[in-house]
MDAnalysis code that builds the backbone (N, CA, C; Angstrom):
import MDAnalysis as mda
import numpy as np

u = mda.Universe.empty(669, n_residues=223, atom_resindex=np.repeat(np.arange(223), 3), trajectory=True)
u.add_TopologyAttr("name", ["N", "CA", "C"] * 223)
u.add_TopologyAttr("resid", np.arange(1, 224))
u.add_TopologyAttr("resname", ["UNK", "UNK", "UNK", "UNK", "UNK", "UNK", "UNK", "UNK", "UNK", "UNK", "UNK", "UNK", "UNK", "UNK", "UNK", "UNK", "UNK", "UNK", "UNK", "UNK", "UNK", "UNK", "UNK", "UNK", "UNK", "UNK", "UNK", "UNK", "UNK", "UNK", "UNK", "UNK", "UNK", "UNK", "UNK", "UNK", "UNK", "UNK", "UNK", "UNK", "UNK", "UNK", "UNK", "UNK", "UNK", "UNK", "UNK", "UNK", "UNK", "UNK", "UNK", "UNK", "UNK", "UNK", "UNK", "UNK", "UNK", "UNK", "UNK", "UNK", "UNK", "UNK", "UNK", "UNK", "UNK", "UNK", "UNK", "UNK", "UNK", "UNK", "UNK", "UNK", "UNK", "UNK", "UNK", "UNK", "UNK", "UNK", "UNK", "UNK", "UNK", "UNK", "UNK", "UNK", "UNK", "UNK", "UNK", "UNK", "UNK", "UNK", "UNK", "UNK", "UNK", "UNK", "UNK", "UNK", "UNK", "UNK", "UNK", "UNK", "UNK", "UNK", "UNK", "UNK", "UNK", "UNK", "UNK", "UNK", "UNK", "UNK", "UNK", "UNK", "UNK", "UNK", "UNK", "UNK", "UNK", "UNK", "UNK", "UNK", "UNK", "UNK", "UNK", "UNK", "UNK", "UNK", "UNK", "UNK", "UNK", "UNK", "UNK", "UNK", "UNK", "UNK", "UNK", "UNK", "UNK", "UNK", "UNK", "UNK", "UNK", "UNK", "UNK", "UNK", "UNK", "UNK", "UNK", "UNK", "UNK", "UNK", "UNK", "UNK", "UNK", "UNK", "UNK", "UNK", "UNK", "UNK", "UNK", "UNK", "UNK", "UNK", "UNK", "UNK", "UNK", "UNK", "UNK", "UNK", "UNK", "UNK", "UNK", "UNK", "UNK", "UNK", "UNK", "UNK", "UNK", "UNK", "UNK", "UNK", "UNK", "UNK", "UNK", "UNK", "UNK", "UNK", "UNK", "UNK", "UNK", "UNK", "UNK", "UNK", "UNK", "UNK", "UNK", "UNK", "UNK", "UNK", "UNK", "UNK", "UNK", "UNK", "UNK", "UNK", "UNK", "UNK", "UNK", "UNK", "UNK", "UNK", "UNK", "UNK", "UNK", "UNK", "UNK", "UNK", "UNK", "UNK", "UNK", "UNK", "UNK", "UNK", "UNK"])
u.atoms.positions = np.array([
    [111.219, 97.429, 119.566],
    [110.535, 97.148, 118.305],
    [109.187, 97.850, 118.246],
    [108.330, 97.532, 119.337],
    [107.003, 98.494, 119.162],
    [107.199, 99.782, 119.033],
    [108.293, 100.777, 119.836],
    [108.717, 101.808, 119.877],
    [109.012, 102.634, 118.858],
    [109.666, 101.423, 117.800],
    [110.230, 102.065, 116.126],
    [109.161, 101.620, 115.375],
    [107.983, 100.705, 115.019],
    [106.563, 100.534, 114.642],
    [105.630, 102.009, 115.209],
    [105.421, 101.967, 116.369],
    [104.422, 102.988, 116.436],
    [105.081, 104.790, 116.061],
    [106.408, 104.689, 115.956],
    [107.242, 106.109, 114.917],
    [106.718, 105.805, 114.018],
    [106.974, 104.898, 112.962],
    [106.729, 105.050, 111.639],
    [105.306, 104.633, 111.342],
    [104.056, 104.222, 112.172],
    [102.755, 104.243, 111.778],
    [102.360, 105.426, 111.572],
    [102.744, 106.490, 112.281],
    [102.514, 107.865, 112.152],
    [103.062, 108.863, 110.682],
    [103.534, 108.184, 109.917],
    [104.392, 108.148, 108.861],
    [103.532, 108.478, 107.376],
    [102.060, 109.336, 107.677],
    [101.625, 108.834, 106.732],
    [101.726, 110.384, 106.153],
    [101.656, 111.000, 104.591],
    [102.062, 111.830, 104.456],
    [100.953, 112.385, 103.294],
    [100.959, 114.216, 103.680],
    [100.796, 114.941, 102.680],
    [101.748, 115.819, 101.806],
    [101.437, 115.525, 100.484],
    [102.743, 116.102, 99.855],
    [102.426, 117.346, 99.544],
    [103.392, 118.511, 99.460],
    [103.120, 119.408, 98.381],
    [103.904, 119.615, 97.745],
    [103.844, 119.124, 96.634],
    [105.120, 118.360, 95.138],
    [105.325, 120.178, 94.547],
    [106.468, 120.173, 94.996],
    [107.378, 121.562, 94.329],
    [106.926, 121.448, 92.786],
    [106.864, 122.621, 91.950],
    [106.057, 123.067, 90.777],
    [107.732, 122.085, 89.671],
    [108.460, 122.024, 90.019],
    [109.402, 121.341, 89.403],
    [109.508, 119.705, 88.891],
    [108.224, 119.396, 89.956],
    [108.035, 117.761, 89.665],
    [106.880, 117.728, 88.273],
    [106.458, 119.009, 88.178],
    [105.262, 118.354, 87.110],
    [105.935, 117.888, 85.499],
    [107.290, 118.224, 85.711],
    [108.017, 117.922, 84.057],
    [107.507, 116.646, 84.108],
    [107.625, 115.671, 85.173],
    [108.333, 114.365, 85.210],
    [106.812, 113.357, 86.053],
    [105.877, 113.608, 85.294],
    [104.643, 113.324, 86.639],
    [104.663, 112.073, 87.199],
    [103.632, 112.189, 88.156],
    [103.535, 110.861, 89.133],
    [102.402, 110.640, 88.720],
    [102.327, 109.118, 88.493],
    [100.949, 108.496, 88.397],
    [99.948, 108.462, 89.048],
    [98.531, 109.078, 88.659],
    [97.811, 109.315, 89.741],
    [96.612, 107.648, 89.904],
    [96.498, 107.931, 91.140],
    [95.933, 106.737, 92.070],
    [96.673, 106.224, 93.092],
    [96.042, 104.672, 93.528],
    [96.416, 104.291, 94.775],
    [97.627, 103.592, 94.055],
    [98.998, 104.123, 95.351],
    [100.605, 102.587, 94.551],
    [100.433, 102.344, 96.414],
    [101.126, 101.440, 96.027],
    [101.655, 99.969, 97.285],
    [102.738, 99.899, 97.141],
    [103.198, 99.336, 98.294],
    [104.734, 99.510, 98.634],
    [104.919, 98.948, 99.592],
    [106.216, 98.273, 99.932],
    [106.548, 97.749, 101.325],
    [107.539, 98.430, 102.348],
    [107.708, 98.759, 103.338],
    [108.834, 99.669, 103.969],
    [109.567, 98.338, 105.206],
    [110.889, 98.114, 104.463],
    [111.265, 96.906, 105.236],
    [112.588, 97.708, 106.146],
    [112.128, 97.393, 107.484],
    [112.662, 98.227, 108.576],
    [114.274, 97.382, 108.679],
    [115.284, 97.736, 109.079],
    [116.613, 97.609, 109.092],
    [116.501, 96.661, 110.181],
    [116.194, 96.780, 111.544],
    [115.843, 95.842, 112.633],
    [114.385, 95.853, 112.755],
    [113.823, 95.453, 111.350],
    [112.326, 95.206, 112.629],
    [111.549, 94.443, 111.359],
    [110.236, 94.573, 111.488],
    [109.262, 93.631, 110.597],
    [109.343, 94.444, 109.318],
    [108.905, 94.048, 108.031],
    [108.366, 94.564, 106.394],
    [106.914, 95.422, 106.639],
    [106.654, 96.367, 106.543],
    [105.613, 97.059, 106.964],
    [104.728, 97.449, 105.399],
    [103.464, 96.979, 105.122],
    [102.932, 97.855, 104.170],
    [102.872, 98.967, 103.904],
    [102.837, 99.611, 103.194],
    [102.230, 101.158, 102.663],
    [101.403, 101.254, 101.319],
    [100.471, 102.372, 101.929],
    [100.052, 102.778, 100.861],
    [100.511, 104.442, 100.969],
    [100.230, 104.757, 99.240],
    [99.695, 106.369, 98.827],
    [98.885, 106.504, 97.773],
    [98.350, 107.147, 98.059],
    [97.628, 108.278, 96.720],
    [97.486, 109.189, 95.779],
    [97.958, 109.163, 94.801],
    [98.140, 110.616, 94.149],
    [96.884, 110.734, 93.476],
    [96.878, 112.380, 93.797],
    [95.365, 113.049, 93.154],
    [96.453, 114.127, 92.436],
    [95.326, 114.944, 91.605],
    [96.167, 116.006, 91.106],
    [94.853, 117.520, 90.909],
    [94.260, 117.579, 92.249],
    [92.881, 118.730, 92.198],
    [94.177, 119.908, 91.481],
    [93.348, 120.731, 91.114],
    [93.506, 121.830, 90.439],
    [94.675, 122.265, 89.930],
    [95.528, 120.899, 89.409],
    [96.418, 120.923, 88.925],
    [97.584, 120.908, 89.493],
    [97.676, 120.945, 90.993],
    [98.809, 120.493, 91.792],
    [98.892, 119.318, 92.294],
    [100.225, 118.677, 92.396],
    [100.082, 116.938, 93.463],
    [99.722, 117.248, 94.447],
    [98.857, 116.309, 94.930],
    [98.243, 115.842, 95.933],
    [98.680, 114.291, 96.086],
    [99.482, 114.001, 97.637],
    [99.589, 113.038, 97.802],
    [99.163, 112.053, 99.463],
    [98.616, 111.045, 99.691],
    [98.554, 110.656, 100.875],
    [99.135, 109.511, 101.017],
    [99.982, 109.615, 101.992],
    [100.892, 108.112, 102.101],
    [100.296, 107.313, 103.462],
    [100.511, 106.589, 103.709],
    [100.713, 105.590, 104.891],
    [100.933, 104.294, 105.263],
    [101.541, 104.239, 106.001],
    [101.764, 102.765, 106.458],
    [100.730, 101.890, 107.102],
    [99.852, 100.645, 106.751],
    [98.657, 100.745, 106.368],
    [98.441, 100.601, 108.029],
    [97.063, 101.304, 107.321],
    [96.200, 101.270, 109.363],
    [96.694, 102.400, 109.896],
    [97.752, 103.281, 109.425],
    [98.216, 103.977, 110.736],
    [97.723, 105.409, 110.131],
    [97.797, 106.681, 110.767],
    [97.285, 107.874, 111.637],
    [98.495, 108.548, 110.370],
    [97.835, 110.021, 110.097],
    [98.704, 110.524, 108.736],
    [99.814, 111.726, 109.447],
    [101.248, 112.040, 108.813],
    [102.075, 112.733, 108.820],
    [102.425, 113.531, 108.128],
    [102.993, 114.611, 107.662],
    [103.534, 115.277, 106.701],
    [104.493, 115.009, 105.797],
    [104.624, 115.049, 104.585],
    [106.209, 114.586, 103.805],
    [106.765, 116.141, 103.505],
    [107.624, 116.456, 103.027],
    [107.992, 117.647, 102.758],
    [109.182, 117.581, 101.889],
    [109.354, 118.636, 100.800],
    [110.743, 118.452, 99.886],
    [110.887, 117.336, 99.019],
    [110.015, 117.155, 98.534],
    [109.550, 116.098, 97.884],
    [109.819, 117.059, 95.875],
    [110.599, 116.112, 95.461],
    [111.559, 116.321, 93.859],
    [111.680, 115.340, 93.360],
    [111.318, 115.277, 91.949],
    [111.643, 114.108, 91.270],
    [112.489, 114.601, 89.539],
    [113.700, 113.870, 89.736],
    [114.335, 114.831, 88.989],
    [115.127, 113.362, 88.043],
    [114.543, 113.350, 86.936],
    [114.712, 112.318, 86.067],
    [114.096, 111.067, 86.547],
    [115.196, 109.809, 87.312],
    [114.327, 108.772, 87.532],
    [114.533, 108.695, 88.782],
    [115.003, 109.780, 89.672],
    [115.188, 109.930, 91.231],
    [114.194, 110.635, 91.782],
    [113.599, 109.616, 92.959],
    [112.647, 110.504, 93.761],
    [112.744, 110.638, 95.021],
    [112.807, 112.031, 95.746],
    [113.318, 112.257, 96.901],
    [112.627, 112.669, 97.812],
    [112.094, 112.601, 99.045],
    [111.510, 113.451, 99.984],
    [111.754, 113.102, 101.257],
    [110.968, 113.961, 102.216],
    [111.313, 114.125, 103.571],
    [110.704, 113.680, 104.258],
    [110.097, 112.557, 105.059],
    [108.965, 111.822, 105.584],
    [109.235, 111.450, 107.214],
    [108.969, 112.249, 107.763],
    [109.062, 112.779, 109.011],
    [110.757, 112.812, 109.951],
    [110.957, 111.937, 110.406],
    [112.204, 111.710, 110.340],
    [112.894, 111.270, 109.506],
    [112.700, 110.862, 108.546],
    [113.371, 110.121, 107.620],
    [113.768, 110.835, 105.912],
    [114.362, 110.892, 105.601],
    [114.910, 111.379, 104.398],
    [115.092, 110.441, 103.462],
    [114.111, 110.480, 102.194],
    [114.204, 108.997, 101.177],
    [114.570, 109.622, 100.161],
    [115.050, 108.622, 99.382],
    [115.695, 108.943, 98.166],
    [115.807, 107.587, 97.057],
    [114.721, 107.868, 96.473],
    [113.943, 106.386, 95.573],
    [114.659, 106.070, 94.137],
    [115.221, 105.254, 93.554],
    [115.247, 105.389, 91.815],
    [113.927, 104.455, 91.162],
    [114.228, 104.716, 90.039],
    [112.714, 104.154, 88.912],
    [113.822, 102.631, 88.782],
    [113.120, 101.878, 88.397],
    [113.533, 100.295, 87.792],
    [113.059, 100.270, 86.620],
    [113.654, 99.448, 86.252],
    [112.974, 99.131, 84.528],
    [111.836, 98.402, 84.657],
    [110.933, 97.919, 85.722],
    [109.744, 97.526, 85.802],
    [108.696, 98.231, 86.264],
    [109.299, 100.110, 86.346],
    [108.524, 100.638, 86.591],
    [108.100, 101.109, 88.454],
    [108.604, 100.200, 88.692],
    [108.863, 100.000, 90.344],
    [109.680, 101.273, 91.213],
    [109.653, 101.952, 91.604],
    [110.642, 102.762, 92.899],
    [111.406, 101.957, 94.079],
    [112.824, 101.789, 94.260],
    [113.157, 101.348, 95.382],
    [114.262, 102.207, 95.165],
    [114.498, 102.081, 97.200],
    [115.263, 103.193, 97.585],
    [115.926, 102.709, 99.275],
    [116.127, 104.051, 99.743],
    [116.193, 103.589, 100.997],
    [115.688, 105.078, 102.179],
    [115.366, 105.245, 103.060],
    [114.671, 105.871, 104.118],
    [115.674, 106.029, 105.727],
    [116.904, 106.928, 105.147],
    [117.724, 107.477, 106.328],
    [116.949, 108.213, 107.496],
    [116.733, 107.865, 109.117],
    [116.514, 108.372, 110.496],
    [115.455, 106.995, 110.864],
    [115.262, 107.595, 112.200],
    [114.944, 107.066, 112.958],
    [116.028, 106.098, 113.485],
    [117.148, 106.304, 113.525],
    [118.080, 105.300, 114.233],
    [118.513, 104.134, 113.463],
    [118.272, 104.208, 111.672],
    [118.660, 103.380, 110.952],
    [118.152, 103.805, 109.874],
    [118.440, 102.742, 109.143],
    [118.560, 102.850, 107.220],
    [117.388, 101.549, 107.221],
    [116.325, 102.240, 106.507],
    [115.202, 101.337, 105.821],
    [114.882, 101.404, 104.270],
    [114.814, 99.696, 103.829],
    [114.140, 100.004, 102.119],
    [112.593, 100.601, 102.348],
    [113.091, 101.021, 101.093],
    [111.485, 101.587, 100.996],
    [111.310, 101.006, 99.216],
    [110.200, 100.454, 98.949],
    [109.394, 100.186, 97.652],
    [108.191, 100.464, 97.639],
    [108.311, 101.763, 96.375],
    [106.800, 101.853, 96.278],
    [106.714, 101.426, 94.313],
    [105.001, 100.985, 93.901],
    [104.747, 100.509, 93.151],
    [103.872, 101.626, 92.435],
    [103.596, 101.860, 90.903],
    [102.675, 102.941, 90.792],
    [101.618, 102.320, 91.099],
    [100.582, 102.609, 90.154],
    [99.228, 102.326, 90.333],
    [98.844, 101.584, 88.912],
    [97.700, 100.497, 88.647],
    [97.684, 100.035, 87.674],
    [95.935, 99.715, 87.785],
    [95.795, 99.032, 86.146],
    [94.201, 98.991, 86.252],
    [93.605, 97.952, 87.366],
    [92.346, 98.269, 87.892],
    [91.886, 97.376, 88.901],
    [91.946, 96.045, 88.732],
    [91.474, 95.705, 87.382],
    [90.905, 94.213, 86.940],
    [92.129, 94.192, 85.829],
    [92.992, 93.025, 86.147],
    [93.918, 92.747, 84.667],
    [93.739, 90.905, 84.172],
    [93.101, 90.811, 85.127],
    [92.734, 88.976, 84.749],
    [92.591, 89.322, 83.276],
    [93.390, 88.096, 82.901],
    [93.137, 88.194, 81.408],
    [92.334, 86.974, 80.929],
    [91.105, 86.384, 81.696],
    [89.773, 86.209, 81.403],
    [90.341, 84.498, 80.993],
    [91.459, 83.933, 81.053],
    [91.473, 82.639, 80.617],
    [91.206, 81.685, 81.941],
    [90.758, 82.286, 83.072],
    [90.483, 81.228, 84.388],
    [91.613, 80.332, 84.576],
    [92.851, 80.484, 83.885],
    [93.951, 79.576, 84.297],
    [94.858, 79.579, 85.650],
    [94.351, 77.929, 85.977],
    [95.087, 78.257, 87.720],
    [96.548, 78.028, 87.831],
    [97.361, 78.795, 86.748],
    [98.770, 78.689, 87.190],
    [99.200, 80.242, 86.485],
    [99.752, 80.911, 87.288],
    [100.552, 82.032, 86.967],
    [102.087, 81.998, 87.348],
    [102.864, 82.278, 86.484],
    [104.390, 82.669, 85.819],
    [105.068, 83.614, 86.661],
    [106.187, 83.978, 86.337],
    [107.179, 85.475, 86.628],
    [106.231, 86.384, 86.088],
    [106.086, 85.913, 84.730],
    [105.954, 87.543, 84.115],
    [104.626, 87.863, 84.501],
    [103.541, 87.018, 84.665],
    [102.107, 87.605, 84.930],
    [102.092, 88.599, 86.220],
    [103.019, 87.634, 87.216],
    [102.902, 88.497, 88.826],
    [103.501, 89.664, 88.488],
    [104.816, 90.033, 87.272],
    [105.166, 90.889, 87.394],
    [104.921, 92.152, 86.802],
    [103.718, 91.818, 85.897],
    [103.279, 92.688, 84.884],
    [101.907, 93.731, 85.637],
    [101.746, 93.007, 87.079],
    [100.723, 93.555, 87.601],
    [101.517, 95.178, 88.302],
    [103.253, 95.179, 88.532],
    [103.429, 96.024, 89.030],
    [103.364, 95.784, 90.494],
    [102.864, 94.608, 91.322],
    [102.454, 95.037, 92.559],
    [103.888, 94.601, 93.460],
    [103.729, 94.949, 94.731],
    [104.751, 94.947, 95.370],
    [105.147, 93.605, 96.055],
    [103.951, 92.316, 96.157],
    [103.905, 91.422, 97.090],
    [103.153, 90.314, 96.056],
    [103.473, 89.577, 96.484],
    [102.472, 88.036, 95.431],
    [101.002, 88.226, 96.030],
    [100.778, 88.490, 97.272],
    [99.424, 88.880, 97.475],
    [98.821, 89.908, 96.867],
    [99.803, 90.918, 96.516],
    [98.959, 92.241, 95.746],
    [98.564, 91.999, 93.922],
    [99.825, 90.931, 94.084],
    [99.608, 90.463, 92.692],
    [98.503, 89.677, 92.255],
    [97.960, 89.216, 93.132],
    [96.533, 87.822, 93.381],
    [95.840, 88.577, 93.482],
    [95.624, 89.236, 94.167],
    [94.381, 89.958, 94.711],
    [93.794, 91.170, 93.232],
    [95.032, 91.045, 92.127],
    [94.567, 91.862, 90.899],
    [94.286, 90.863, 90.368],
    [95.302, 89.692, 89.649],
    [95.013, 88.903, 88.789],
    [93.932, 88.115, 89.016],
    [94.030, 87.076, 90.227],
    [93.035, 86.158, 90.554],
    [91.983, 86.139, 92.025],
    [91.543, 87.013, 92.425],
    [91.543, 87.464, 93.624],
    [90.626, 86.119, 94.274],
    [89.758, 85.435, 93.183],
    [89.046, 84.270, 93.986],
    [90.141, 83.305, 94.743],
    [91.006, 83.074, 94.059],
    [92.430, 82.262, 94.707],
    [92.216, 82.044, 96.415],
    [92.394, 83.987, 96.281],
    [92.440, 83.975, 98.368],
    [91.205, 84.215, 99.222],
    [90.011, 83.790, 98.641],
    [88.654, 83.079, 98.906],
    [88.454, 82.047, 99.189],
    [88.295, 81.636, 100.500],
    [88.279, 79.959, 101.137],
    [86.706, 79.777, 100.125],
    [87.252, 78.029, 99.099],
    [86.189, 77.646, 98.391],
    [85.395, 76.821, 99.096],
    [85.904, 76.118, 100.342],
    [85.430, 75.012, 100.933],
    [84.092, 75.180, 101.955],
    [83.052, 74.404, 102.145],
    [81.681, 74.846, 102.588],
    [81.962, 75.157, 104.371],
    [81.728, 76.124, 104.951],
    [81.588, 76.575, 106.159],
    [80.989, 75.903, 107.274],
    [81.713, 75.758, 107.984],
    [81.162, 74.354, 109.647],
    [81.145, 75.369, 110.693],
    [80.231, 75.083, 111.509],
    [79.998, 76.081, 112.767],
    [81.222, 75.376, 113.386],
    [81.831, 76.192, 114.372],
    [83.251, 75.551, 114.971],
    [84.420, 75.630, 114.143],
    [84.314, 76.021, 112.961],
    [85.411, 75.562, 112.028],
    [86.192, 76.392, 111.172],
    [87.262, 77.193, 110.552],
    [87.380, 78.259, 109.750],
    [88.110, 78.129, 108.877],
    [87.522, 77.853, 107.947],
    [88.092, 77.301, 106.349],
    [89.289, 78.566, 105.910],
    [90.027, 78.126, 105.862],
    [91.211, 78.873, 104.961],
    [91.967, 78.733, 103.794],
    [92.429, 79.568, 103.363],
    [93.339, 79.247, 101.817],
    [94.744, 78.384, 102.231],
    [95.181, 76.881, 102.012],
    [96.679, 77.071, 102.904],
    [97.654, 77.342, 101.794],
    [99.424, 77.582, 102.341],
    [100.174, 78.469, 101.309],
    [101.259, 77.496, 101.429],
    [101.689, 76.626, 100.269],
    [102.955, 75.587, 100.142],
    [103.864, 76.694, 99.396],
    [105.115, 76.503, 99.485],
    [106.557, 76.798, 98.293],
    [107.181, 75.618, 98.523],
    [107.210, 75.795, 97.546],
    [108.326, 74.434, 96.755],
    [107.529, 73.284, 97.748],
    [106.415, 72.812, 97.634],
    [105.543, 71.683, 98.251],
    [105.950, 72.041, 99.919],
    [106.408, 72.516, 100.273],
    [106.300, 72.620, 102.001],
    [104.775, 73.514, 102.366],
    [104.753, 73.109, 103.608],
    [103.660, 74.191, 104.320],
    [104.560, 74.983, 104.992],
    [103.540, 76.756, 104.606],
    [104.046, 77.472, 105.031],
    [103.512, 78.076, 105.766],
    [101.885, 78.324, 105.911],
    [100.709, 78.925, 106.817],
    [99.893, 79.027, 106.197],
    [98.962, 80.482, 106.320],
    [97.839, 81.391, 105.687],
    [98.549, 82.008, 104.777],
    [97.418, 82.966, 104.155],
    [97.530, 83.987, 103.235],
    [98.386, 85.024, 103.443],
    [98.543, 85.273, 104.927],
    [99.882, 86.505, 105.144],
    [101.084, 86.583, 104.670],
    [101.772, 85.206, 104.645],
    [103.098, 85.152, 103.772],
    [102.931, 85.550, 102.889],
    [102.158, 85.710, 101.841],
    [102.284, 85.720, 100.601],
    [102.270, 87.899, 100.439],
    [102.423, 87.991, 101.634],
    [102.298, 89.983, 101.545],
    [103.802, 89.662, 101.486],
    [104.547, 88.797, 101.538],
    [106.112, 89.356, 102.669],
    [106.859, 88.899, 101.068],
    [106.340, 87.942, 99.921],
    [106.863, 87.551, 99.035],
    [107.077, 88.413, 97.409],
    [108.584, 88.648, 97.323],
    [108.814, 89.310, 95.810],
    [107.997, 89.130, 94.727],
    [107.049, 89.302, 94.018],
    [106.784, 88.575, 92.621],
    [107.843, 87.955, 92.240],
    [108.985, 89.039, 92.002],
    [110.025, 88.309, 91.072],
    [110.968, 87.154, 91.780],
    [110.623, 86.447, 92.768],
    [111.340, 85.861, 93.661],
    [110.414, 84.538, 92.787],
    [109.009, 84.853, 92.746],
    [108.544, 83.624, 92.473],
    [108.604, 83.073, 90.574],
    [108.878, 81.762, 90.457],
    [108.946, 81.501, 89.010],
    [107.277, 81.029, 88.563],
    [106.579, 80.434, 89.502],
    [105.036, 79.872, 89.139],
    [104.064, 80.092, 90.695],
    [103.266, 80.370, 90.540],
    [101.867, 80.257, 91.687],
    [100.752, 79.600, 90.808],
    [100.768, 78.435, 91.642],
    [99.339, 77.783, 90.748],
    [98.287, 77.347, 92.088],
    [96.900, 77.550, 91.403],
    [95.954, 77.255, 93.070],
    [94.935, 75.677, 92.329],
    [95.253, 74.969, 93.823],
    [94.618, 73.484, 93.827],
    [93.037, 73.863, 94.508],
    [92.051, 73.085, 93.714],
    [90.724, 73.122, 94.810],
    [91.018, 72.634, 95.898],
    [89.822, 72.289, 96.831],
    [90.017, 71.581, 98.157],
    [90.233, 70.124, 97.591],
    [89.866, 69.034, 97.003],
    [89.785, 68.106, 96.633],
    [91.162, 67.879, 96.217],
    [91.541, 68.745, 95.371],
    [93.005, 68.529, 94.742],
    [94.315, 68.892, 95.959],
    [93.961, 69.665, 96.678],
    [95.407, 69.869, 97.078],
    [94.906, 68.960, 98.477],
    [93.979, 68.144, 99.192],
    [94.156, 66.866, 100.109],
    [94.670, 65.612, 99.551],
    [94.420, 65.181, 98.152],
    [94.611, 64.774, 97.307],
    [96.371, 64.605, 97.140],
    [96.861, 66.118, 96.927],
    [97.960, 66.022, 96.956],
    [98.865, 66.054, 98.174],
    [98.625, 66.611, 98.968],
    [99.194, 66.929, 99.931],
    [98.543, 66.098, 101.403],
    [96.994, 65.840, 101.488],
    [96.748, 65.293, 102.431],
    [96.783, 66.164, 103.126],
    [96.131, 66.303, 104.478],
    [95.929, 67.308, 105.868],
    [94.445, 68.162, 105.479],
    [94.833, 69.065, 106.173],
    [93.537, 70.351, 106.155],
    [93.825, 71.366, 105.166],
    [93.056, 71.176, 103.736],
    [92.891, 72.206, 102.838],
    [91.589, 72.140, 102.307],
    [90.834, 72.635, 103.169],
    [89.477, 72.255, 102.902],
    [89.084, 73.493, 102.213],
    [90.059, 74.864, 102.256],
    [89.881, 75.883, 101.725],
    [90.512, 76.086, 100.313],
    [91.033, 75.047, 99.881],
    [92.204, 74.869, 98.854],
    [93.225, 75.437, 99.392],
    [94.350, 75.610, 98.290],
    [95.614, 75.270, 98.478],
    [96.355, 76.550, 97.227],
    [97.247, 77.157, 97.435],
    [98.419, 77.920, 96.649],
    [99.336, 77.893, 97.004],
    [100.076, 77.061, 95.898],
    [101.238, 76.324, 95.423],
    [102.773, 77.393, 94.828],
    [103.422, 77.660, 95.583],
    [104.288, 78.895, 94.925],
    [105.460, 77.801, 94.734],
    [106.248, 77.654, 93.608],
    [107.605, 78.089, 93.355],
    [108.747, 78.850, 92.960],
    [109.792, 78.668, 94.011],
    [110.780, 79.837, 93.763],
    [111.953, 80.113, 92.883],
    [112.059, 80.999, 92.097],
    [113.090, 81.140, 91.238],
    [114.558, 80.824, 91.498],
    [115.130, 79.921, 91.099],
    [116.425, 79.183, 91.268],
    [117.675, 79.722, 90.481],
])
């Protein structure tokens, strides 16, 4: 497992997008994406598209890790294809705008999802602590955390006052169970979820009782 992790950290890529992709462009900025390994963990990614002097410019990586080359990289209607070190991907568009695909070598078949890029700030200014399908999904992002971290980003901000000895956290229920920290919520579909609503500290001991001194986000899942 570390063996096929530290291959694909190295995974991070510069493109040089054949003069054939500009019919069909790529959105420029930062997209997110998840690369979920066939035997192994869901790995983040990011890339970048720039477009200096009128050619793509792209930087990919799997986050944290050290950059690679992509190569043969075509996008030819709503198929997008390239060569990313060992691996040979071959992406389609969704009707949400989304890329998923899959990522042939390295000794298996991996999804790959990448997301475009969208405006920084989309809170739509009503401070309401319950979000829907469609809000998480309108952000485009790849994970309910990427989706929070646009819409409501105070959410995954421990509100609760700071104790020497002590480390206030956000905790994460579905469907009223405990589930941990804030990390699950990278590994979760938007569209998997039907509501995310966030309790203060007061409200979710209240409800739940235990340690949420950091408050509490409440996910349920689409049935």
């Amino acid at each position: 497992m570390r063996t096929v992790y530290c291959r694909l950290v190295t995974a991070i890529a510069i493109l040089a997008v054949p003069g054939g992709l500009a019919a069909q462009e790529l959105d420029l900025g930062q997209w997110s994406g998840t690369l979920s390994l066939s035997q192994g963990p869901v790995l983040a990614v990011v890339y970048h598209v720039t477009r200096p002097g009128g050619a793509y410019h792209v930087t990919m990586n799997v986050v944290d890790g050290p950059p690679s080359e992509v190569t043969n990289v075509e996008r030819q209607n709503e198929t997008l294809t390239f060569q990313w070190g060992a691996f040979a991907c071959e992406l389609q568009r969704q009707n949400n705008g989304r890329f998923l695909g899959i990522c042939v070598g390295g000794g298996g078949t991996s999804e790959l999802t990448l997301v475009p890029p969208m405006p920084d700030a989309v809170d739509d200014g009503s401070g309401k602590d319950v979000l829907t399908t469609a809000d998480l999904v309108r952000t485009r992002a790849s994970s309910v955390y990427d989706a929070l971290q646009r819409l409501r980003p105070q959410w995954l901000r421990p509100r609760g006052p700071a104790r020497i000895g002590y480390n206030v956290v956000v905790r994460v229920y579905i469907d009223n169970q405990p589930i941990g920290g804030l990390d699950f919520l990278r590994s979760l579909d938007p569209e998997a979820i039907a509501e995310v609503r966030f309790y203060t500290a007061s409200e979710a001991n209240m409800r739940f009782s235990g340690d949420n001194d950091g408050g509490a986000i409440v996910l349920t899942r689409r049935h």
